[in-house]
C-alpha positions as CSV (number, residue, x, y, z in Angstrom):
1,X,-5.5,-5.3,-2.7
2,X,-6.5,-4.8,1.0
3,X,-9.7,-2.6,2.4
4,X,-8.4,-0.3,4.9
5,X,-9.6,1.9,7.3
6,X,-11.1,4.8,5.9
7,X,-8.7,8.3,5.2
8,X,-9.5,11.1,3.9
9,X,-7.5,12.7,1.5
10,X,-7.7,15.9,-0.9
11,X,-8.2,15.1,-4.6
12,X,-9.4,17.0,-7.2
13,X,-10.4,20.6,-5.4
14,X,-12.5,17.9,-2.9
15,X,-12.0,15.6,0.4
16,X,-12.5,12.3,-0.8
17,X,-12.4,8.5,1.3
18,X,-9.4,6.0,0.1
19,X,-10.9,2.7,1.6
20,X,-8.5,0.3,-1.0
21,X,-4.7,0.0,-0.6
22,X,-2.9,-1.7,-3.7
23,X,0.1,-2.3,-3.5
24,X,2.8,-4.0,-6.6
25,X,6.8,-4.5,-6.1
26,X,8.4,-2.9,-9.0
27,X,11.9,-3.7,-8.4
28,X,13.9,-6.2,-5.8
29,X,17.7,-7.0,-6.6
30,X,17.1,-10.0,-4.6
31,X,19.5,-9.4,-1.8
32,X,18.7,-6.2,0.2
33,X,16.5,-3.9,-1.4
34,X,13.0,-3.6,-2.8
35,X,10.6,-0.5,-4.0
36,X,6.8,-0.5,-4.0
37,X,4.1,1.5,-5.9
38,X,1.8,2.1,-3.9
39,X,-2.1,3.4,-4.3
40,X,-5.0,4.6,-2.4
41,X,-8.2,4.1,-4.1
42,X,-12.0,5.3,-3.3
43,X,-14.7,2.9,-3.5
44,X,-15.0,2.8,-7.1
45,X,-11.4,2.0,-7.3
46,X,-10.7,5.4,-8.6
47,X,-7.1,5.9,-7.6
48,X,-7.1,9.2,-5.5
49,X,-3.4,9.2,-4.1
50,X,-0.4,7.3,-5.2
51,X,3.8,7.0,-4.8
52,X,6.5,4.7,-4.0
53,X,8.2,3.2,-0.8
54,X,11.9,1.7,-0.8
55,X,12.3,-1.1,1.8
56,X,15.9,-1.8,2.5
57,X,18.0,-3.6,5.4
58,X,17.2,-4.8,8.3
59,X,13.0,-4.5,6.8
60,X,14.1,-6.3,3.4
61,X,15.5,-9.4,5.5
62,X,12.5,-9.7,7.7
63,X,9.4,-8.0,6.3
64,X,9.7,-9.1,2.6
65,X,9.0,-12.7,3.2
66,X,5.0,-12.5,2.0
67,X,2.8,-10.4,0.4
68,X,1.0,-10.1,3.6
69,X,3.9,-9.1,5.4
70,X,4.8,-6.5,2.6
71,X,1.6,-5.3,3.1
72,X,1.8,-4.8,6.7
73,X,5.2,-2.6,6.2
74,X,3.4,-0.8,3.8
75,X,0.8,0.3,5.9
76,X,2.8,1.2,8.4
77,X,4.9,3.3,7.4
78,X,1.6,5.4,5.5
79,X,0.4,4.9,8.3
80,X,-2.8,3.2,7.2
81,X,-4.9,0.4,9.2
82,X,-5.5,-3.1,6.9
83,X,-9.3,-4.3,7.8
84,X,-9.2,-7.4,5.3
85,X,-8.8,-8.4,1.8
86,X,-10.7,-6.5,-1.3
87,X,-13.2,-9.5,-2.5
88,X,-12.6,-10.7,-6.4
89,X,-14.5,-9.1,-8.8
């Protein structure tokens, strides 16, 4: 999980802050396609917005490499700014 940059987003008949990104692989045929599940969580890690992102050719061959670097697609294309690592519980 990565802190982000807070963003507001509409949840439950209120604005609320998403300032946690998780983000899990949930299927890669291992040659030029993954998909990601993606979630935006409040403070209290209450997931408050959620979905799924397919990373294909050319991305797959360059971006996939680390979970740092999946990450760092992620975000971008949510358009969502990575400030650091969520500390261990």
């Amino acid at each position: 999980m990565k802190t982000i940059q807070p963003v507001s987003i509409w949840f439950n008949g209120q604005t609320d802050s998403a300032t946690i990104f998780n983000l899990s692989c949930i299927n890669d045929n291992l040659f030029n396609s993954a998909t990601f599940y993606y979630e935006l969580k409040d403070s209290s890690f209450v997931t408050i917005a959620n979905g799924n992102l397919s990373m294909s050719l050319p991305d797959y061959a360059t971006d996939w490499q680390t979970n740092d670097a999946a990450y760092l697609w992620a975000a971008t294309k949510l358009n969502l700014v990575i400030t650091g690592d969520v500390p261990s519980v």
